[in-house]
C-alpha positions as CSV (number, residue, x, y, z in Angstrom):
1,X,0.0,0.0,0.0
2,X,1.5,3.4,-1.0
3,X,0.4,7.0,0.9
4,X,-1.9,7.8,-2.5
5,X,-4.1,4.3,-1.2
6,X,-5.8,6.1,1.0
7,X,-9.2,5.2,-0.5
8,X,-9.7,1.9,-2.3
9,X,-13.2,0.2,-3.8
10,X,-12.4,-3.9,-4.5
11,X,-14.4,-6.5,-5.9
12,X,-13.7,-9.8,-6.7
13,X,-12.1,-8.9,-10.2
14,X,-10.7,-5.2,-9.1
15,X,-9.2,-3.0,-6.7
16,X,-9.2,0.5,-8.1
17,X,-7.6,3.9,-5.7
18,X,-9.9,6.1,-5.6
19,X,-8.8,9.6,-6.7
20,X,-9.2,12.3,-3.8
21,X,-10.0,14.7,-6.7
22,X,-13.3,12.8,-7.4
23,X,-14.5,13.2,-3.8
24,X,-17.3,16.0,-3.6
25,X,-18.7,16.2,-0.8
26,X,-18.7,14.2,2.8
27,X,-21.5,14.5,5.7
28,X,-21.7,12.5,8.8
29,X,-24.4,11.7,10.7
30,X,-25.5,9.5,14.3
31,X,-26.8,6.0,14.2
32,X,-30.4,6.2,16.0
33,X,-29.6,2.5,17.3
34,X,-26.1,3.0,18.7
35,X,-23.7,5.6,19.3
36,X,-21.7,5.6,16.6
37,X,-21.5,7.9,13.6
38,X,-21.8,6.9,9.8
39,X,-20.0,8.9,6.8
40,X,-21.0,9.5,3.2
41,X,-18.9,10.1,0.8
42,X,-20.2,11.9,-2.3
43,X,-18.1,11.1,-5.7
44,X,-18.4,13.2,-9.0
45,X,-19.7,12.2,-12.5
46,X,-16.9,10.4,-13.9
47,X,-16.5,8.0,-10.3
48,X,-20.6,8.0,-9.9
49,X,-20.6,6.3,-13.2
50,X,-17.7,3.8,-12.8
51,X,-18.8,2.6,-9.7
52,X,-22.4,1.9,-11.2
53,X,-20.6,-0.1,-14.1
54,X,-18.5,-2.0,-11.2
55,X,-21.7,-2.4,-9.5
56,X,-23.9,-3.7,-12.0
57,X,-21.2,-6.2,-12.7
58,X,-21.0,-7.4,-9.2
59,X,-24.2,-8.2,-8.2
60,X,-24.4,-10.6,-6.0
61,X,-20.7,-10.5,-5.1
62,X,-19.0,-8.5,-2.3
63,X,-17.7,-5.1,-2.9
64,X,-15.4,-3.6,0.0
65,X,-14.2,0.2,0.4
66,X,-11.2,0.0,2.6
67,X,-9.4,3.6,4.0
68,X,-5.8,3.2,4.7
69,X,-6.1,-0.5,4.1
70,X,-8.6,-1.3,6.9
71,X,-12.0,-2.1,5.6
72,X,-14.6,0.4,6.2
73,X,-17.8,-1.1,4.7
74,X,-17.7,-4.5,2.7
75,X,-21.1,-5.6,1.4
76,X,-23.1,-8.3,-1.5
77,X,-24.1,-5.4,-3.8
78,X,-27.9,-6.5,-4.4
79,X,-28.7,-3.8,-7.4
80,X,-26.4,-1.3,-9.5
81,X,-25.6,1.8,-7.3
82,X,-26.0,5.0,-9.5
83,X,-26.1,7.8,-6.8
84,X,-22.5,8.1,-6.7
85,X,-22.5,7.8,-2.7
86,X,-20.2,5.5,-0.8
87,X,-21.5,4.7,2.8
88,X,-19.3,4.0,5.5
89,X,-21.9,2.7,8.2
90,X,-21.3,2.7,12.5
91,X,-18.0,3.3,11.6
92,X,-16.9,6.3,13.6
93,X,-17.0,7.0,17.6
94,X,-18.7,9.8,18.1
95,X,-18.9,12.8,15.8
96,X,-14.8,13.9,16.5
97,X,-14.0,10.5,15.1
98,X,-16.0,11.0,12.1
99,X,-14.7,14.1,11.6
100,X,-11.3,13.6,11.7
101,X,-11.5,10.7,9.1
102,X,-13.2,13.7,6.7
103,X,-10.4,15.7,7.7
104,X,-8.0,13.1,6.7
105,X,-9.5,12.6,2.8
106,X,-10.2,16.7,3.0
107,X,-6.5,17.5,3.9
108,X,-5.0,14.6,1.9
109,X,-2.9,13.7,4.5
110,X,-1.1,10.2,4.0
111,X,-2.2,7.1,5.7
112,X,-0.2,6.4,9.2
C-alpha cells in the first residue's frame, strides 16, 4: 500500500484507488440505534458512473471500500448503485471520530 491508497473500492475482479480529486462532498451523521457515527462520501460524474458499471457487474458479489487499508464497509451489492455515494456505516466514535476521518481525505494527509 502506498500514501496515494488512501481510498480503495475492490471487488472480486478489481481493486481501483480512488482519486481524492473525485470526492465532492462528505456528511456524517449518528446511528439512531447506537452511538456511533456513519460517513458518506459523495463522488463526482466520472466516479458516480464507474462505480455503477463495477456495481452492476458485481451483483451478488461482495464489494469492499477500505481507507488506509482497513475495511470500512464490505457488502453483497444487491442492485447497480447509481447515486455516486459510498457509505461508511457505525464506523466512527462519536462525531470527533467521524470528523477527523473527513479531515483526513479533506487534507490529503497520507495514511499512518
Amino acid at each position: 500500500m502506498s500514501d496515494n491508497d488512501i481510498l480503495v473500492i475492490s471487488s472480486p475482479s478489481d481493486r481501483f484507488v480512488v482519486p481524492l480529486d473525485c470526492i465532492t462532498g462528505y456528511s456524517s451523521y449518528p446511528e439512531e440505534a447506537t452511538d456511533s457515527f456513519s460517513v458518506t462520501i459523495t463522488l463526482n460524474t466520472d466516479m458516480t458512473n464507474w462505480y455503477a458499471r463495477e456495481t452492476a457487474e458485481h451483483i451478488g458479489e461482495t464489494i469492499s471500500i477500505s481507507f488506509c487499508g482497513t475495511i470500512m464497509s464490505q457488502g453483497i451489492v444487491q442492485e447497480q448503485v447509481t447515486t455516486g455515494r459510498l457509505v461508511l456505516p457505525d464506523q466512527f466514535d462519536g462525531r470527533a471520530g467521524a470528523h477527523a476521518f473527513i479531515d483526513q481525505i479533506v487534507q490529503r494527509q497520507p495514511c499512518p
